[in-house]
ROKOL-664354 format. One record per atom (N, C-alpha, C): z, x, y. Coordinates in steps of 0.05 Angstrom, whole numbers, padded with zeros to 5 digits, always signed. Layout:
residues N
ZXY/...
//
This chain:
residues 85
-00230-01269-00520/-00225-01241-00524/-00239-01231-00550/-00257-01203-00551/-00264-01199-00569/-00240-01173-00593/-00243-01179-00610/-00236-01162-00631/-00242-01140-00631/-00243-01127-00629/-00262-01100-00641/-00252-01079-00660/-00251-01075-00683/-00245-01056-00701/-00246-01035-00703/-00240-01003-00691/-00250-00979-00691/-00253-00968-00724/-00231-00978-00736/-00226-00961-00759/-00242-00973-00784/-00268-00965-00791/-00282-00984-00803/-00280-00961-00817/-00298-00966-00846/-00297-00953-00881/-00303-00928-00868/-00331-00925-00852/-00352-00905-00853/-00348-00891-00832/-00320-00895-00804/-00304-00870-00792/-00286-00865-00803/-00268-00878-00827/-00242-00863-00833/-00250-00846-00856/-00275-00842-00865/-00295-00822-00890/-00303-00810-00860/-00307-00802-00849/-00312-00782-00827/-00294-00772-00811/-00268-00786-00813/-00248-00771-00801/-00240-00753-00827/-00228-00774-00851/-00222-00750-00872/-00235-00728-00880/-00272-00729-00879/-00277-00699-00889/-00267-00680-00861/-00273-00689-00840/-00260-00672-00821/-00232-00673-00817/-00212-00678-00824/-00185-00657-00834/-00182-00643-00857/-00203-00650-00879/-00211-00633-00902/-00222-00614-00894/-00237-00609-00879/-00257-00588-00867/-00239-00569-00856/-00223-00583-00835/-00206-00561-00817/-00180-00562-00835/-00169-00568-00859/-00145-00556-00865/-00167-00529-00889/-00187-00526-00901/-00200-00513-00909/-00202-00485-00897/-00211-00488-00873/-00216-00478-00850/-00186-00458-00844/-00169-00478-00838/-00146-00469-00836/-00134-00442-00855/-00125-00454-00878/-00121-00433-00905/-00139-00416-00909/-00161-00419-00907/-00179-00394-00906/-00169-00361-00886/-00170-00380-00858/-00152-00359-00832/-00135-00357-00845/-00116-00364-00850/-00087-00359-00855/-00079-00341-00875/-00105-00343-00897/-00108-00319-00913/-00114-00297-00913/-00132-00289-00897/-00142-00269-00889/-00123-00254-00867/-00103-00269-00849/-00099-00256-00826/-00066-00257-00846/-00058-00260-00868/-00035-00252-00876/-00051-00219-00899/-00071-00222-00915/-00086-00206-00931/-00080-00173-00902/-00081-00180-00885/-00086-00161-00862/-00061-00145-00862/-00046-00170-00861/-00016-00149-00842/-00001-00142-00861/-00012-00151-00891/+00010-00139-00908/+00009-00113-00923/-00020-00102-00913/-00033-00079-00912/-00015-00056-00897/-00004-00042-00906/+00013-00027-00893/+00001+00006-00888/+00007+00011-00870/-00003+00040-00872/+00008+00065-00881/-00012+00078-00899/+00005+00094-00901/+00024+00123-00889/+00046+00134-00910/+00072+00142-00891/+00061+00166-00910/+00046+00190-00901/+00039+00214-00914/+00070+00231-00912/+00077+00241-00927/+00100+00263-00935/+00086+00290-00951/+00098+00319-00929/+00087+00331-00941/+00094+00344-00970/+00083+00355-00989/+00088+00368-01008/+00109+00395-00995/+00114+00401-01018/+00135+00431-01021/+00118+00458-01008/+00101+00465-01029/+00088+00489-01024/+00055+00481-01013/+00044+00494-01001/+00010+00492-00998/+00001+00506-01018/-00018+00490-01028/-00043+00507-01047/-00066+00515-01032/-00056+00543-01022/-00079+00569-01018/-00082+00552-00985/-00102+00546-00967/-00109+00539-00946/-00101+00514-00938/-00097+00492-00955/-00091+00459-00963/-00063+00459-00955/-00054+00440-00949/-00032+00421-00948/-00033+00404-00963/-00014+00398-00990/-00012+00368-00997/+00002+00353-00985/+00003+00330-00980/+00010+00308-00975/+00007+00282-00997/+00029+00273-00991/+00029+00241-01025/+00046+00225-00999/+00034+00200-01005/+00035+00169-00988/+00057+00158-01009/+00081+00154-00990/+00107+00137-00997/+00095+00113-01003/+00085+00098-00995/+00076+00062-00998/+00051+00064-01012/+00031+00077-01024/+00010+00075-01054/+00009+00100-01067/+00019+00120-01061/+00028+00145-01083/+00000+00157-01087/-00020+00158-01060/-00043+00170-01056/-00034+00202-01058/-00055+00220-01060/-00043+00241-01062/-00071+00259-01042/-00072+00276-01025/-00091+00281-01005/-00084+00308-00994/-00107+00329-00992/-00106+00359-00979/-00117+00359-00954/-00110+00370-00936/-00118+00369-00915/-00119+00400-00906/-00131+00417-00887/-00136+00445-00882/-00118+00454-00850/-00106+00419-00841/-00098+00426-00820/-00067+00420-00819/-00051+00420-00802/-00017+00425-00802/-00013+00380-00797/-00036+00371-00798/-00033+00344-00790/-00036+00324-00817/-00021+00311-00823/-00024+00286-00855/-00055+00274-00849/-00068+00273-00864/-00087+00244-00864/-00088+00223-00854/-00111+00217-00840/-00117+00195-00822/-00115+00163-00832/-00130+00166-00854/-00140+00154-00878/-00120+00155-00903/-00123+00124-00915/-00110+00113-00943/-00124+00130-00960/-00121+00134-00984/-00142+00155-01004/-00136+00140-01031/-00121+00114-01033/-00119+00105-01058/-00145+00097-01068/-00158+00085-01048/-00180+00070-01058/-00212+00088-01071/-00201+00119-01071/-00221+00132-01070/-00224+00136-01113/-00241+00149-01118/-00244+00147-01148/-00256+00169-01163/-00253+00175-01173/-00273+00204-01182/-00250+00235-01182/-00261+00253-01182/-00256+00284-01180/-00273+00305-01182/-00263+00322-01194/-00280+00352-01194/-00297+00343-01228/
//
């Protein structure tokens, strides 16, 4: 009967980088697809009065603040925007 050894030095260094590879692999997905859903959208509430043609609207969940010309909230997050007049 012969012996035969599968688990020699130079497959169990090729099995380990490959569960290094795919738990890498892994946490990577796992980051991104939690980065995703914890992204919430925002809940526009309108302001009190309109200024002149505008609607304000301010976002309960990032305290964006956004005019719009029509009777409908914002499509779009506006926190990430930067600048003014």
């Amino acid at each position: 009967m012969i012996d035969c050894e599968l688990n020699t030095p130079i497959t169990d260094r090729r099995t380990m980088d490959l569960i290094i590879l795919a738990a890498i692999l892994l946490l990577i997905a796992v980051f991104f697809l939690l980065r995703r859903r914890s992204a919430k959208p925002c809940k526009w509430k309108k302001a009190e009065k309109p200024k002149g043609s505008l609607q304000e609207y301010r976002c309960g969940q990032c305290g964006a603040t956004a005019y719009t010309n029509t009777s409908r909230p914002p499509k779009e997050c506006k926190s990430g925007l930067k600048g003014g007049l």
